[in-house]
KETI-777752 format. One line per 8 residues: for each residue x, y, z of C-alpha. Coordinates in steps of 0.1 Angstrom, whole numbers. Each point is the difference from the previous one (the first is absolute). Example, Ala and Ser with C-alpha at 12.3 -4.5 7.8 and 13.67 -1.06 7.14 Angstrom:
<pts>
123/-45/78 | 14/34/-7
</pts>
This chain:
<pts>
-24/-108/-84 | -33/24/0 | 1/37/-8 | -25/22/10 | -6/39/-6 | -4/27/25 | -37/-3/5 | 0/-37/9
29/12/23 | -15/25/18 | -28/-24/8 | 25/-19/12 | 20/20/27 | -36/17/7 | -8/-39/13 | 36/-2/22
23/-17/-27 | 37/-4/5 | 17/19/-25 | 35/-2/0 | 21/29/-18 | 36/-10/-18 | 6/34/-5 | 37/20/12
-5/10/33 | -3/35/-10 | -24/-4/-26 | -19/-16/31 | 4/29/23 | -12/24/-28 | -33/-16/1 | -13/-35/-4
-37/-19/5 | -12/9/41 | 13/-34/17 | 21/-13/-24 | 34/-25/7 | 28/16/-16 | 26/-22/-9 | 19/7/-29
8/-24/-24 | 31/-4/1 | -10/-20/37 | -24/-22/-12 | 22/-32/-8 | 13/5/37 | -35/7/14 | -23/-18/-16
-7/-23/28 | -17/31/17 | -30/-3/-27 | -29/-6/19 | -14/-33/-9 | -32/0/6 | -9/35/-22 | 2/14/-37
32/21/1 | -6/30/-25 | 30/14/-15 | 4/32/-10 | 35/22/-14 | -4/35/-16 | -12/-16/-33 | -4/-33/0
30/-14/-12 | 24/-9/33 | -39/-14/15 | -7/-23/-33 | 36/-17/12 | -1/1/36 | -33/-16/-8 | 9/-28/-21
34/-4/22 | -26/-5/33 | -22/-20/-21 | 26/-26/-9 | 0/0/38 | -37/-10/8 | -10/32/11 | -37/12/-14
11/31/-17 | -14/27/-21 | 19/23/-19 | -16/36/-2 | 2/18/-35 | 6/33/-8 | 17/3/38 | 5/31/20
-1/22/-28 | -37/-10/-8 | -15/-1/35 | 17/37/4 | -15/6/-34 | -36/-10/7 | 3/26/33 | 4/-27/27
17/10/35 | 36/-11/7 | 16/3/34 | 35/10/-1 | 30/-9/21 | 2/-35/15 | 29/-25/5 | 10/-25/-21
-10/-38/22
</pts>
């Protein structure tokens, strides 16, 4: 599984990528990555079929942590994945915008 910081990750979502949010539903609604999936991580075993299969899936959580194992958990899977270090917490951190609210998928 490949990690990558917030700067290759704001590249990233700047270019369209999907980026997929395991976070709580309310830590979701209180302000995640503009366009992000949320589906927490708890719902990944069930839903892992809705991985796009044809595009790098970035995870993110609010630290890393629940993303490194949704990550590896998807990887098993096939799916290209990338876990993102440092999470939420760094990308609010280094001044990025969040959008807040949203529903869960």
């Amino acid at each position: 599984m490949t990690q990558i910081a917030i700067p290759e990750f704001v590249e990233a979502v700047a270019a369209g990528a999907y980026v997929l949010d395991v976070r709580e539903a309310a830590e979701f609604a209180a302000g995640h990555v503009p366009g992000a999936v949320s589906m927490p991580m708890a719902l990944i075993p069930v839903r892992d079929n809705e991985m796009p299969s044809a595009r790098m899936v970035y995870v993110v959580c609010e630290t890393g942590g629940r993303s490194a194992q949704a990550a590896m958990f998807l990887a098993r899977k096939g799916v290209d994945v990338v876990n993102v270090s440092g999470g939420m917490a760094a990308w609010r951190l280094a001044g990025l915008p969040t959008v807040k609210g949203g529903q869960q998928r």
